[in-house]
Structures are given as C-alpha cells and as structure tokens.
C-alpha positions as CSV (number, residue, x, y, z in Angstrom):
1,X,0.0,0.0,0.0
2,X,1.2,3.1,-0.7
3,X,2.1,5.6,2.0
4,X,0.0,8.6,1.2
5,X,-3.1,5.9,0.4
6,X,-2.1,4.2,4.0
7,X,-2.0,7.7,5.7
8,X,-5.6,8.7,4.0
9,X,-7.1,5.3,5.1
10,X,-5.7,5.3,8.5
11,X,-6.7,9.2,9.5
12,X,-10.0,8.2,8.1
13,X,-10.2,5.0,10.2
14,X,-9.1,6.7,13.4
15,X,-11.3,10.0,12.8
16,X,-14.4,7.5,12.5
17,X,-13.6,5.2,15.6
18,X,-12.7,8.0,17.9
19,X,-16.1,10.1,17.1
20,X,-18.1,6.4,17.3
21,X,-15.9,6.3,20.9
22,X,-17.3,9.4,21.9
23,X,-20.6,9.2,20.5
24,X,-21.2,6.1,22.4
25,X,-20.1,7.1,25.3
26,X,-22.2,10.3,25.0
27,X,-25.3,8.3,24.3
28,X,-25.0,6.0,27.2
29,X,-24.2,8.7,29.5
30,X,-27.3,10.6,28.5
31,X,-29.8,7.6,28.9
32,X,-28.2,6.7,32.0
33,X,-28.6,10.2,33.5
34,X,-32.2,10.7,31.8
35,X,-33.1,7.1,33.6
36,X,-31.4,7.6,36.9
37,X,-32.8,11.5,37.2
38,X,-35.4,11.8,34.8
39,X,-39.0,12.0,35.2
40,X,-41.2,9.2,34.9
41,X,-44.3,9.0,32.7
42,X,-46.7,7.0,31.1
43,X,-46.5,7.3,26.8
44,X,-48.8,6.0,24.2
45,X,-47.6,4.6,21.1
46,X,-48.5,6.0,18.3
47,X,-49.7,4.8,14.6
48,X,-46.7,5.7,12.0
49,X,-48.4,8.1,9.1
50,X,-46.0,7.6,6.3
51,X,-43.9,4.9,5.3
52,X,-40.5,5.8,6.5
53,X,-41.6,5.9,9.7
54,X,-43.4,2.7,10.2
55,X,-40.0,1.3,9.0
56,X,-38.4,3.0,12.1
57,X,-37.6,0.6,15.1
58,X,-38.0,3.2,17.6
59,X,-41.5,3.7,18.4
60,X,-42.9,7.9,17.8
61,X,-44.5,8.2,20.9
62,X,-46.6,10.4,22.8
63,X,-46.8,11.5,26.6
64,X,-48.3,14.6,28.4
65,X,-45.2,16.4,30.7
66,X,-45.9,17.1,34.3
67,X,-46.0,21.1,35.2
68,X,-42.9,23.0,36.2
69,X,-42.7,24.8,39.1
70,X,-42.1,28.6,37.8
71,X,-41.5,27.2,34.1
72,X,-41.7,28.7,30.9
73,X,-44.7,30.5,32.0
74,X,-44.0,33.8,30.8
75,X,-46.0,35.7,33.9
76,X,-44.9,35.7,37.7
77,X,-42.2,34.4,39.3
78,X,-43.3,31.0,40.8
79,X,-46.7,30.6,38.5
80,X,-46.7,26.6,37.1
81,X,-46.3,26.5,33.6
82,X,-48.5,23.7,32.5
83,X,-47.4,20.0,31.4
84,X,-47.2,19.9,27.1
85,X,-48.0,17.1,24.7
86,X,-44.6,15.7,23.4
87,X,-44.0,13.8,20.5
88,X,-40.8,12.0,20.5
89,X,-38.9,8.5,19.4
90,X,-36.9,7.3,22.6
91,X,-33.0,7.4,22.5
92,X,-30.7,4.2,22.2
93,X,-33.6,2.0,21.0
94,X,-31.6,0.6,18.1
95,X,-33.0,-3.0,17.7
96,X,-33.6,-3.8,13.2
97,X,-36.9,-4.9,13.7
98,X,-39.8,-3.0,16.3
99,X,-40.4,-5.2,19.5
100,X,-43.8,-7.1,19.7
101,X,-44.9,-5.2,22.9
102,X,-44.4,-1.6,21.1
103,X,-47.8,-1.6,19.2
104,X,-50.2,1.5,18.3
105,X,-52.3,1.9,21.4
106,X,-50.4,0.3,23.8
107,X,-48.5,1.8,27.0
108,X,-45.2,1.9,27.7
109,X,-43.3,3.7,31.0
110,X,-40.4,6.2,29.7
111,X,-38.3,8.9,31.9
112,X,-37.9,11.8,30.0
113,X,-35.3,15.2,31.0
114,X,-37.8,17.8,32.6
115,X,-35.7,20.9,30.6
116,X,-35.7,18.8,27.3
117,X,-38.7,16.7,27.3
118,X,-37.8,15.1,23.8
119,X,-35.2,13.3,25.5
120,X,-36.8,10.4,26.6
121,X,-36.0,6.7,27.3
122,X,-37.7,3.8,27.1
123,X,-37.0,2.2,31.1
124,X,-35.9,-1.8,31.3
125,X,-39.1,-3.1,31.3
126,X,-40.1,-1.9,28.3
127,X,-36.8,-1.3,26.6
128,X,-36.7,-5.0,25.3
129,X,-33.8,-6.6,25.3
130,X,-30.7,-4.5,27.1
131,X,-29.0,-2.0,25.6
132,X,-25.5,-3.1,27.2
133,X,-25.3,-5.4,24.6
134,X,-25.8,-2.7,21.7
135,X,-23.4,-0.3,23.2
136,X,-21.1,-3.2,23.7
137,X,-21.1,-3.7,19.7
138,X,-20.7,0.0,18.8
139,X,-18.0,0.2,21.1
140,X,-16.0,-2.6,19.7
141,X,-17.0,-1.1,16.3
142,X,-15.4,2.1,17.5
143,X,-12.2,0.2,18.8
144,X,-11.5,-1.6,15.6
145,X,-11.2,1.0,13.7
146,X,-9.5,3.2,15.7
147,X,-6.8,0.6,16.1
148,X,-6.8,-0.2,12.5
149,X,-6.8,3.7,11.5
150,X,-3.7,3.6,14.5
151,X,-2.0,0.7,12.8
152,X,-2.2,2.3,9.3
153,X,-0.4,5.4,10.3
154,X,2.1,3.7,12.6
155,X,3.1,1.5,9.1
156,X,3.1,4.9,6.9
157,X,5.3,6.2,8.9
C-alpha cells in the first residue's frame, strides 16, 4: 500500500472510531442520566403516518409532561407552567426490527429530561432486550477501527 493511500485510510479510520468512541459514550451517558434522574411517565404509542416511519424501530410516541414549578410560563415568578403534549422517538432504541410489545395503542413507561422533554428513554421493562449489549457492539466497532486507522499510520510512517 502506498504511503500517502495508507495515511488517508488510517486518519479516516481513526477520525471514524474516535467520534463512534465518543458518540457512544455520549449516548450512554445521557440515557443513564435521563433514567437515573429523569421524570417518569406513562407514553402512548402511536400509529406511523408515512412509510419511513413505520419502518423506524424506535416507536414515535406520545406523553403529556408534568408542570414545572415557575417554568416557561412567561408571567410571575413562581406561576406553574402547564405539562405539554410531546412527541418523540426514545433514545438508544436501536434494535432492526420493532419489539412485539411496542404496538399502536399500547402503554409503555419512559423517563424523560424535565428541561428537554424530547429526550426520553424507554426504562428496562419496556426497553426489550438491554441495551449493554448494543453499546457493547458499537463500542467494539469504534475500537476496531480506531486501532486499525492507528495501525495504518504507525506503518506509513
């Protein structure tokens, strides 16, 4: 291989694996926080409109927010804003084909962040199977190619 090929190949391999890394870890800290300090709720899920969506494996869903104590209300200091209607598709939910349990209609328990209420998580019981093993896979993704990006430019050089 040549070297200026090797060098090209190898940045490109370690630019990808290191943003994967940290994308990954990004991810999983955000659904840990969102599920350790998040607000529960109860979301419906709904019926996909167009086509694209339906082929989605995360679920749209819908779920009314609880009121903030002296939220985005716009009047006095300490007035409750009111809860809004979100529609959202959960974060990390990643498996090819749409769990059985995640019909139209049906109930499933998220947390959502109270200052971003699109962030929101699907919580274990209704997550499927566990996301550890998904992160697990991205992460060795991210590995591989960082070390083979690595071992690229350590053989240009």
């Amino acid at each position: 291989m040549e070297t200026t090929t090797a060098t090209a190949g190898g940045a490109i391999l370690a630019l990808f694996g290191g943003a994967l890394l940290l994308w990954c870890a990004a991810e999983a800290r955000l659904r840990h926080r969102i599920r350790r300090r998040g607000l529960p709720a109860v979301a419906t899920v709904l019926p996909e409109s167009d086509v694209h969506g339906a082929l989605d494996s995360a679920p749209l869903l819908s779920f009314a927010t609880r009121p903030v104590p002296g939220g985005r209300t716009g009047g006095a200091p300490g007035a409750e804003a009111a809860g809004e209607l979100v529609l959202t598709r959960p974060r990390g939910h990643i498996p090819l084909r749409r769990p059985a349990h995640l019909v139209p209609g049906g109930s499933v328990r998220i947390a959502y962040d109270p200052h971003r209420p699109a962030r929101a998580v699907l919580l274990a019981e209704g997550a499927g199977p566990r996301p550890l093993v998904a992160d697990l896979l991205w992460t060795a993704l991210g590995l591989g190619c960082l070390a083979a990006g690595a071992v690229l430019l350590l053989a240009a050089a």
